[in-house]
C-alpha positions in Angstrom: 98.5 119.6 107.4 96.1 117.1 106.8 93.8 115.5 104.7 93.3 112.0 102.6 96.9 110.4 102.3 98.7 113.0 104.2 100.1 112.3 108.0 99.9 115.4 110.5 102.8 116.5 112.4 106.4 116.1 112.2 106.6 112.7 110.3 104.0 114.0 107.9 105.7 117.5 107.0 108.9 115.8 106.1 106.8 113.3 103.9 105.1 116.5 102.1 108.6 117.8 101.3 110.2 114.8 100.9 106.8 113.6 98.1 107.1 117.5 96.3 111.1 117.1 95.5 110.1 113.6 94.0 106.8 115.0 91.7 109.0 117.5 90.2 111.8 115.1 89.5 109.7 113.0 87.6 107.7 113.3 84.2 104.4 110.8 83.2 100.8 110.9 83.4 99.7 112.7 85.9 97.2 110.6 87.8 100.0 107.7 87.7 102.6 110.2 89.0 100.2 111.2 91.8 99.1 108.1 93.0 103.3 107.4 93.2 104.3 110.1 94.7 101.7 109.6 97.0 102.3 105.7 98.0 105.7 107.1 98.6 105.0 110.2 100.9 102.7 107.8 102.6 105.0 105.4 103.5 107.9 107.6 104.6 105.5 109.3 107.0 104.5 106.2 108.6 108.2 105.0 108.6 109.1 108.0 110.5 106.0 107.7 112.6 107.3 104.0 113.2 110.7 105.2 114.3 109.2 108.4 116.1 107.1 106.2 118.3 110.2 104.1 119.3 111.1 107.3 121.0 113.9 108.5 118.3 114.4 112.4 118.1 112.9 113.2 114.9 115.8 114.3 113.6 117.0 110.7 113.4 113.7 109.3 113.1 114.0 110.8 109.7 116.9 110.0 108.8 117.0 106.4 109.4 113.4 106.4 107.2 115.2 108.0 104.6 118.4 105.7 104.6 115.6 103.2 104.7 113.6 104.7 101.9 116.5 105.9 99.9 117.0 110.0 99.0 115.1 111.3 96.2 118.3 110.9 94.0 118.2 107.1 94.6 114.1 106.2 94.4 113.4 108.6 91.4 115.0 106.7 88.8 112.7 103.6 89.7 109.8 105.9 90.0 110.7 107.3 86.6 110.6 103.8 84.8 107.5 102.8 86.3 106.4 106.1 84.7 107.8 106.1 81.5 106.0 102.8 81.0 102.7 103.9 81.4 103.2 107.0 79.7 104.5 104.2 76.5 100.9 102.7 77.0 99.1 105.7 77.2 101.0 107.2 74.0 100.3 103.6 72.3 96.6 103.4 73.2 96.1 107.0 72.0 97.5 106.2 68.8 96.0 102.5 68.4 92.4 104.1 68.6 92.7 107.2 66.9 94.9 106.2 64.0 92.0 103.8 62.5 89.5 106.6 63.0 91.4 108.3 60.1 91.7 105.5 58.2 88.4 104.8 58.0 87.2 108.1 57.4 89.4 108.6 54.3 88.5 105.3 53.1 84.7 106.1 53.5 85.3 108.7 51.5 87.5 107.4 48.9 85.1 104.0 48.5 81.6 105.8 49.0 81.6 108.4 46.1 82.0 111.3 48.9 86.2 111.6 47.9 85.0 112.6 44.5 83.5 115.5 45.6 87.2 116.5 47.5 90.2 117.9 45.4 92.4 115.8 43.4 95.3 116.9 45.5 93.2 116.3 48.8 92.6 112.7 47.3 95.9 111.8 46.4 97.1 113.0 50.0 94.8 110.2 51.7 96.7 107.4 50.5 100.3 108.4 52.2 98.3 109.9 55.5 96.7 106.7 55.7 99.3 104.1 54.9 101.8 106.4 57.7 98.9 106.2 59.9 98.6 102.3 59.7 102.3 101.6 60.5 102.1 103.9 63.5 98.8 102.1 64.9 100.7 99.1 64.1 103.4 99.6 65.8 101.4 101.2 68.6 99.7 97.8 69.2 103.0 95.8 69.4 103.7 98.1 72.2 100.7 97.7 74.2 101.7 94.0 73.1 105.3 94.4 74.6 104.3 96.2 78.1 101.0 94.4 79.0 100.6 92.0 81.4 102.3 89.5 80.2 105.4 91.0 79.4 105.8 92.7 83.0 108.3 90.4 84.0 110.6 91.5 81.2 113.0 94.6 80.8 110.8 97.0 79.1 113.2 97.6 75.9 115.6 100.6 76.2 114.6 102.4 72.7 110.7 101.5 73.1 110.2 104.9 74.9 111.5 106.8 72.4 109.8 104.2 69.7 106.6 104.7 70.9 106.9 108.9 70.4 108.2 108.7 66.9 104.9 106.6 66.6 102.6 109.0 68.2 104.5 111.9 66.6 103.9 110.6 63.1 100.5 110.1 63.8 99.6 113.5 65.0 101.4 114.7 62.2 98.8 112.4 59.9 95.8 113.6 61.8 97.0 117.4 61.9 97.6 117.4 58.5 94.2 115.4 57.4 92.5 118.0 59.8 93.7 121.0 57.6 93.1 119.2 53.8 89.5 118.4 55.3 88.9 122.0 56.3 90.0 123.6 53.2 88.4 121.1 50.9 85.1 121.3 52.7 84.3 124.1 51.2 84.7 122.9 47.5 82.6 119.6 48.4 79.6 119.0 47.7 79.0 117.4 50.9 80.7 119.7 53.0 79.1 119.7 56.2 80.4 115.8 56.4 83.8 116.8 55.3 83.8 119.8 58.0 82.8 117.2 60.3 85.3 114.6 59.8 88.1 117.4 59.1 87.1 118.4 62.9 87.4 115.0 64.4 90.6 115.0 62.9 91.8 118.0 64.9 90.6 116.6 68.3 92.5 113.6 67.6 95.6 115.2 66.8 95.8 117.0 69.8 95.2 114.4 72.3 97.8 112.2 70.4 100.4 115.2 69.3 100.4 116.1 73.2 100.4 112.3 74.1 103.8 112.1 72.1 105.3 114.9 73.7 104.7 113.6 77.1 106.5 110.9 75.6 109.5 112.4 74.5 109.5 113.7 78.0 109.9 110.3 79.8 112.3 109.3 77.1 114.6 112.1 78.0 114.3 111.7 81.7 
């Protein structure tokens, strides 16, 4: 088997099996998890390769790599913090930009004589949605704060995982429920293809941060 990142032959097989165990052990983004796993396969197979051309068996060419390497046992767990950091960012990004999209968009409403038109109920809900919404993005940001560059060097804080996907879980549930008081008030407003509009956005953010969250919970657990 071969192809870009992959090592024909022996050395190379071993890699692929060796690179498969460790992508199902392990939960995050997936293009970070890739390029992981694939940095890893990568450099067992050359390892092996290394020891191969030294004129070791394979057998033991393989297994001094992997003493070398470590099993998948021992390197997932480093993997999987490397991970569950930048799922944390990715959760905390989704969340930092979609979270004022909803604010602003009830405020609009609310400050711009277009609330008016919405139900009483539908108004009154705006104020809690968007005040739960603010604490999340806020919280959000002192995340991205926390695990950006500057703050590499530091243990990434044991409860921030699961921190960060009460934050995007509280969020989604915001934008979820602002998605479904949009789309039933749009109808009884008198500007309802803006309402429709707004209540739409409102769904496309809530899945992208609802799933973000999830994946979060994931890592969390892992």
């Amino acid at each position: 088997m071969s192809g870009p990142g992959r090592r024909p032959g022996p050395a190379g097989t071993y890699a692929d099996e060796y690179a498969e165990v460790l992508a199902s052990a392990l939960r995050g983004p997936a293009r970070a998890r890739a390029r992981l796993v694939a940095e890893v396969r990568d450099g067992l197979a050359e390892t092996v390769a290394a020891y191969a051309a030294e004129g070791l068996p394979r057998d033991l060419a393989v297994r001094r790599a992997v003493r070398e390497f470590g099993t998948v046992a021992e390197v997932a767990p480093s993997c999987q913090r490397e991970l569950t950091v930048a799922q944390v960012r990715h959760t905390a990004r989704a969340v930092t930009l979609a979270t004022p999209l909803l604010t602003a968009c009830w405020y609009l409403f609310l400050a711009t004589g277009h609330g008016g038109q919405l139900p009483l109920a539908a108004r009154l809900l705006a104020f809690p949605l968007a005040g739960f919404a603010a604490v999340a993005a806020l919280l959000a940001a002192a995340v991205l704060a926390a695990t950006g560059p500057l703050a590499r060097r530091l243990p990434t804080p044991h409860r921030l995982p699961g921190a960060t996907a009460w934050a995007g879980t509280t969020a989604g549930v915001c934008l979820g429920v602002s998605a479904l008081t949009l789309a039933v008030s749009s109808p009884l407003s008198g500007n309802w293809p803006v309402v429709a509009l707004a209540g739409a956005l409102a769904a496309v953010l809530h899945t992208v941060v609802a799933s973000s969250a999830r994946a979060c919970r994931d890592c969390a657990r892992a």
